[in-house]
N, CA, C and O atoms as a GROMACS GRO file, in nm:
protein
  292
    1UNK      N    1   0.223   4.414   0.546
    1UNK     CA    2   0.198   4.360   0.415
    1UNK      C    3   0.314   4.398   0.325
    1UNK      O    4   0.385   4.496   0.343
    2UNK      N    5   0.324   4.316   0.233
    2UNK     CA    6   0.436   4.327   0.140
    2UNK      C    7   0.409   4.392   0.031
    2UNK      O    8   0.299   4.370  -0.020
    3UNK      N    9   0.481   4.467  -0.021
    3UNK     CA   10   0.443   4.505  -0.205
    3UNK      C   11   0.524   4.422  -0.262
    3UNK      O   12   0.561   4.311  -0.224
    4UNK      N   13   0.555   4.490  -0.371
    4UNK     CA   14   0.634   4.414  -0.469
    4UNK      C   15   0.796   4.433  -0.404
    4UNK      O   16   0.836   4.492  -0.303
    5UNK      N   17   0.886   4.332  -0.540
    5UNK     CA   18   1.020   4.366  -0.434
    5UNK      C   19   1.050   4.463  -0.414
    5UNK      O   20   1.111   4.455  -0.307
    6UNK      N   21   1.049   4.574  -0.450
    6UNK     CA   22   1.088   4.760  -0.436
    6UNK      C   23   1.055   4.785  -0.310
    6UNK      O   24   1.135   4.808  -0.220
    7UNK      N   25   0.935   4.780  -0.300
    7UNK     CA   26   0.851   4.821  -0.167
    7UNK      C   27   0.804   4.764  -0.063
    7UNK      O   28   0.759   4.650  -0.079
    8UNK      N   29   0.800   4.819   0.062
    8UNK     CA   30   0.711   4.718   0.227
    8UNK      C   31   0.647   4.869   0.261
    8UNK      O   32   0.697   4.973   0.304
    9UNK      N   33   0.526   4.836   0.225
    9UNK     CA   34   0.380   4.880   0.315
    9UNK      C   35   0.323   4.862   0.423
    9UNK      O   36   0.284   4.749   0.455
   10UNK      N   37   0.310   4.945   0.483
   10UNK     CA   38   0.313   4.935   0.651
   10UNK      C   39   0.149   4.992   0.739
   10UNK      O   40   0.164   5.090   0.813
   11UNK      N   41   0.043   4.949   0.733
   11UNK     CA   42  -0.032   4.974   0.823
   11UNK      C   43   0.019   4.977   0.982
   11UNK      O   44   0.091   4.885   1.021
   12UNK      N   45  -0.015   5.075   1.064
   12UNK     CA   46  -0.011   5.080   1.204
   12UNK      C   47  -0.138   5.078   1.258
   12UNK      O   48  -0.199   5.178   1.222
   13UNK      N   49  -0.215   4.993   1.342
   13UNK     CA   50  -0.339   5.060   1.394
   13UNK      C   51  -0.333   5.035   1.507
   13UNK      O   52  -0.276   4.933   1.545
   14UNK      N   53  -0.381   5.106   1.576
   14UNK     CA   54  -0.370   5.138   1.794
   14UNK      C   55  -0.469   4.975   1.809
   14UNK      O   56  -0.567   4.938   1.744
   15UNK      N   57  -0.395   4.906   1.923
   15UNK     CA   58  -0.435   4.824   1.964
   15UNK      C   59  -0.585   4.797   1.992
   15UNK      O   60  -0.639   4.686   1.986
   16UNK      N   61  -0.654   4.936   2.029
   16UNK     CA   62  -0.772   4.875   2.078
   16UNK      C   63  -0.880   4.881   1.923
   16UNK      O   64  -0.997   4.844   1.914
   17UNK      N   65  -0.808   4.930   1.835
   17UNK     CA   66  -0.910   4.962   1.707
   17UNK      C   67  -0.879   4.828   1.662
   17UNK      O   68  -0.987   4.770   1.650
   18UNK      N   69  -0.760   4.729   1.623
   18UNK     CA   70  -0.741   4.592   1.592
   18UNK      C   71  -0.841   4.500   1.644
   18UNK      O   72  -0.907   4.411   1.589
   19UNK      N   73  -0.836   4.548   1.773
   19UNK     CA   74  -0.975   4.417   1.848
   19UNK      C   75  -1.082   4.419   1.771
   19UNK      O   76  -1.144   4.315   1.793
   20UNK      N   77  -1.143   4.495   1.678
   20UNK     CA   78  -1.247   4.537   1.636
   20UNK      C   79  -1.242   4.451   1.477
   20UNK      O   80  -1.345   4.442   1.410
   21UNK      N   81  -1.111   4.393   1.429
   21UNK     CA   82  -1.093   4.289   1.315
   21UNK      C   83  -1.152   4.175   1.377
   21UNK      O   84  -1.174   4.101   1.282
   22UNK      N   85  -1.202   4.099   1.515
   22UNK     CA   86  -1.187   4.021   1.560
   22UNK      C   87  -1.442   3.974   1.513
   22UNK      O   88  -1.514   3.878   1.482
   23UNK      N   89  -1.454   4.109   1.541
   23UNK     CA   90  -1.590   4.119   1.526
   23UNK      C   91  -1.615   4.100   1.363
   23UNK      O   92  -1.690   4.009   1.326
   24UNK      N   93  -1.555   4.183   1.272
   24UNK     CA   94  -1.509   4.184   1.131
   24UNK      C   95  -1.535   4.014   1.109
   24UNK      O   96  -1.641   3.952   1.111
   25UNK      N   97  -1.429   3.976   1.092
   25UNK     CA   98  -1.435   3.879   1.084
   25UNK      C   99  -1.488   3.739   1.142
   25UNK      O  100  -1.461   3.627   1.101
   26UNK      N  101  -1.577   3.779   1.259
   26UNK     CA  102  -1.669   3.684   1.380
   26UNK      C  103  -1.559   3.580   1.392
   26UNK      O  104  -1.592   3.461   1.382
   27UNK      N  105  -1.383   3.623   1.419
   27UNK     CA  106  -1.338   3.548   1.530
   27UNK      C  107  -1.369   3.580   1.660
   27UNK      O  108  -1.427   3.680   1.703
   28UNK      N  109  -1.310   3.453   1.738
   28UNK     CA  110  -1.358   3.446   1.902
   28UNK      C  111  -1.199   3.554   1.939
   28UNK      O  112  -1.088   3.554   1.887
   29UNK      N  113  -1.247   3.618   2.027
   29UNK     CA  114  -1.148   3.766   2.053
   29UNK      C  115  -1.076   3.661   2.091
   29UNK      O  116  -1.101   3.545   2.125
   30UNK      N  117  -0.976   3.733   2.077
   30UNK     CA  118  -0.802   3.656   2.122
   30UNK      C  119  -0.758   3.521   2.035
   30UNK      O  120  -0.664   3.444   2.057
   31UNK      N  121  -0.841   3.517   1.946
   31UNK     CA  122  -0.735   3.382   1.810
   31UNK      C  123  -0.696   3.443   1.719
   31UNK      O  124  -0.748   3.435   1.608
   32UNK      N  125  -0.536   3.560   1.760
   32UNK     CA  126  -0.439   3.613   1.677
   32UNK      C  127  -0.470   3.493   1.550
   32UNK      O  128  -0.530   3.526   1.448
   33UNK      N  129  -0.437   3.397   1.566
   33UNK     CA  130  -0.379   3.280   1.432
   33UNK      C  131  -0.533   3.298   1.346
   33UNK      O  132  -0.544   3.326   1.227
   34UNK      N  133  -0.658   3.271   1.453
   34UNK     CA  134  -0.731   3.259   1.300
   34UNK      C  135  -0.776   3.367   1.236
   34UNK      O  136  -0.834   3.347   1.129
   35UNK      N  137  -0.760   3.508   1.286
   35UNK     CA  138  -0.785   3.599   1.274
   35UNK      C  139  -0.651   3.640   1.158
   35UNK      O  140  -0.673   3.666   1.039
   36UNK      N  141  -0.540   3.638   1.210
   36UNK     CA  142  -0.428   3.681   1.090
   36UNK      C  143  -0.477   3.548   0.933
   36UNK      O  144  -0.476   3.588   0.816
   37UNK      N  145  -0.508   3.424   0.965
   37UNK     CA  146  -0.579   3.353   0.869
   37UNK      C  147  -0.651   3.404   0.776
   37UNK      O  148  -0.620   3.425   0.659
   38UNK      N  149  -0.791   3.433   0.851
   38UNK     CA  150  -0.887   3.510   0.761
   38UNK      C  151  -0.815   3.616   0.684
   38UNK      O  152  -0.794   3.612   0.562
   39UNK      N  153  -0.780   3.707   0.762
   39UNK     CA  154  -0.688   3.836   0.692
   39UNK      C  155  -0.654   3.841   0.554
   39UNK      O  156  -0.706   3.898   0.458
   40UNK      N  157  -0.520   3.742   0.573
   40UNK     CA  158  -0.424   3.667   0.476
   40UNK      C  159  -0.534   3.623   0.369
   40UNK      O  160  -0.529   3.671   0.256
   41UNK      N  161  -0.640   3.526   0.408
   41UNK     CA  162  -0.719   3.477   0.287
   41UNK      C  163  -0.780   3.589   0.206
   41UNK      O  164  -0.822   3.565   0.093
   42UNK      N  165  -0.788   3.707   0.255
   42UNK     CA  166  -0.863   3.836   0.220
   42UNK      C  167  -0.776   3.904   0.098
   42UNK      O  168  -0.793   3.941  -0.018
   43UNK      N  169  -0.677   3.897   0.192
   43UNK     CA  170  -0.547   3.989   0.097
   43UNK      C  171  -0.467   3.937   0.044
   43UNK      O  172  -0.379   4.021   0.028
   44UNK      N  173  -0.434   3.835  -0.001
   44UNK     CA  174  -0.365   3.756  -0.080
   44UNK      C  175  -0.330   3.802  -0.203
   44UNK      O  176  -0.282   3.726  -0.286
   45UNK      N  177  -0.348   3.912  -0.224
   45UNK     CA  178  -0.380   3.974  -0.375
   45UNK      C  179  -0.268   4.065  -0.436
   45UNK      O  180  -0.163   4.095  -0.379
   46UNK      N  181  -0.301   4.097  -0.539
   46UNK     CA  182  -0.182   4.229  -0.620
   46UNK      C  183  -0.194   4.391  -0.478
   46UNK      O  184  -0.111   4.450  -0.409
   47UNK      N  185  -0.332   4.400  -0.497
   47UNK     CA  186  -0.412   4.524  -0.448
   47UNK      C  187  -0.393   4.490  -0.322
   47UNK      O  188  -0.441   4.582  -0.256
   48UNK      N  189  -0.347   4.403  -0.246
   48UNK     CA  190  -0.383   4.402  -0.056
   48UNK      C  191  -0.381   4.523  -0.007
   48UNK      O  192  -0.475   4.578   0.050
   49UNK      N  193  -0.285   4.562  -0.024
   49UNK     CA  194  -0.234   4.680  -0.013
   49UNK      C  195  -0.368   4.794   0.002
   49UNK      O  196  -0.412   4.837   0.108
   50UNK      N  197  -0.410   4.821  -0.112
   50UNK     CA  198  -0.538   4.917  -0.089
   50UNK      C  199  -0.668   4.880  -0.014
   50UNK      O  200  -0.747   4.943   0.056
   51UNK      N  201  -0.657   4.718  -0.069
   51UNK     CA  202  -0.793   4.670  -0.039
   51UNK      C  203  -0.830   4.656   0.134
   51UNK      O  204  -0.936   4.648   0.196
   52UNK      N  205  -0.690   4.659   0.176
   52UNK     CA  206  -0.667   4.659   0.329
   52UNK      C  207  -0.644   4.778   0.424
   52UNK      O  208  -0.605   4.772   0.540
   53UNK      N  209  -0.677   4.893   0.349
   53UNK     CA  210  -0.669   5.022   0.347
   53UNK      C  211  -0.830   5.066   0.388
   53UNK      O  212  -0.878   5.113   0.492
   54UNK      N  213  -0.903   5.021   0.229
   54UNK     CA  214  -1.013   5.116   0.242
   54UNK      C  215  -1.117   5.024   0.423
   54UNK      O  216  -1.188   5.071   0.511
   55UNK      N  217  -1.051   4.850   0.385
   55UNK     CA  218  -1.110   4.830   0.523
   55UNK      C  219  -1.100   4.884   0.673
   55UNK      O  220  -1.188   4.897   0.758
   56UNK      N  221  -1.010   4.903   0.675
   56UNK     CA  222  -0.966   5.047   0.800
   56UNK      C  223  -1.030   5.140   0.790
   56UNK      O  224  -1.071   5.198   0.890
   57UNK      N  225  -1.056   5.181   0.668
   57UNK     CA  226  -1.141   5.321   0.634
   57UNK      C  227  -1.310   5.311   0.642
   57UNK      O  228  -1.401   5.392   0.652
   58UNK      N  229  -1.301   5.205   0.635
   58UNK     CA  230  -1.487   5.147   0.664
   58UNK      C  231  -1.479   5.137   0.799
   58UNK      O  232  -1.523   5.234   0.861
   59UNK      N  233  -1.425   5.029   0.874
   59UNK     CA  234  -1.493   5.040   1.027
   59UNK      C  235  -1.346   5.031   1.121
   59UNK      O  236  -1.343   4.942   1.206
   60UNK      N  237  -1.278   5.081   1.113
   60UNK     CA  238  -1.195   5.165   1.201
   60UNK      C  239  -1.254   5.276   1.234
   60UNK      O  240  -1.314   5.328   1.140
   61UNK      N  241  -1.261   5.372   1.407
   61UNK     CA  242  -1.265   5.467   1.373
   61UNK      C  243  -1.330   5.578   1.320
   61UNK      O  244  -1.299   5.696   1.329
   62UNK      N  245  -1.457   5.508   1.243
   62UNK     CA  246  -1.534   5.631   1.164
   62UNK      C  247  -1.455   5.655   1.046
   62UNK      O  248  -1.493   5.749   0.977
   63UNK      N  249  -1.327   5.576   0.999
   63UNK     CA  250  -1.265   5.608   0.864
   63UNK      C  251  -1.123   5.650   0.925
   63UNK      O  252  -1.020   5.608   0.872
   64UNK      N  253  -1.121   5.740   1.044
   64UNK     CA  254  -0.971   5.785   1.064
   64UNK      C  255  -0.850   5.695   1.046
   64UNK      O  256  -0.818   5.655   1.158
   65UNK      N  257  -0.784   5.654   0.970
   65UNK     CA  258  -0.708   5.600   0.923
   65UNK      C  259  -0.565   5.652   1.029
   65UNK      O  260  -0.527   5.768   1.037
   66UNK      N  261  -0.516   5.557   1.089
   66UNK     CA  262  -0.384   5.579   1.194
   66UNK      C  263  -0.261   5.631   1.151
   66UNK      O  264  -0.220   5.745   1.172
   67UNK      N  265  -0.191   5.520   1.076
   67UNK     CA  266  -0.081   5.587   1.014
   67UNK      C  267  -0.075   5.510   0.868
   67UNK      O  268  -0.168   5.434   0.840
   68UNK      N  269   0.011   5.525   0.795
   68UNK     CA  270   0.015   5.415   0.676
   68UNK      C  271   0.149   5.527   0.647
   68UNK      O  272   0.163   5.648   0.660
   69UNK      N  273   0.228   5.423   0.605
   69UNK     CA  274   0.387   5.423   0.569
   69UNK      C  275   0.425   5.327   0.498
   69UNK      O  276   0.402   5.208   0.521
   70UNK      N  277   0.518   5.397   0.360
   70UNK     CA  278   0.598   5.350   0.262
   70UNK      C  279   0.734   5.351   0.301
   70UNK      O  280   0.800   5.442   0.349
   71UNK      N  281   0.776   5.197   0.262
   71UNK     CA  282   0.943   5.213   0.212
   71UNK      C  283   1.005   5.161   0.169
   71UNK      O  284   1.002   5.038   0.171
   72UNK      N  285   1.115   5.249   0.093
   72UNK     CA  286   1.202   5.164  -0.023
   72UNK      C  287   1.300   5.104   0.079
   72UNK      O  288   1.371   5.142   0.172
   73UNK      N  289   1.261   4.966   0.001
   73UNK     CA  290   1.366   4.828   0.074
   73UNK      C  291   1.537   4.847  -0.023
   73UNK      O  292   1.631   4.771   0.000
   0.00000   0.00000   0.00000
């Protein structure tokens, strides 16, 4: 995800916790496209950034959050 021009925000999450966006969102497992779709329609926002955060933090995991990384572009 992008921030503003200053900044690129970086979620990482382990492959098998991603499959689990697929239930999230009741895509059919394996439609990367409509699944990054939904996403995108989600986060489209100022906030994606957080708002795509605390969702990792809800059902990722039990909350364990993987990595999350800032950087100046």
């Amino acid at each position: 995800m992008l921030g503003d021009s200053d900044y690129e925000y970086i979620y990482t999450v382990e492959p098998e916790e991603a499959t689990k966006f697929y239930k999230i969102y009741e895509i059919k497992d394996g439609d990367k496209c409509g699944l990054l779709q939904s996403i995108k329609g989600d986060f489209s926002v100022e906030d994606a950034y957080s708002l795509f955060g605390q969702l990792i933090i809800q059902h990722l995991r039990g909350g364990r959050l993987i990595q999350n990384h800032k950087y100046d572009s």
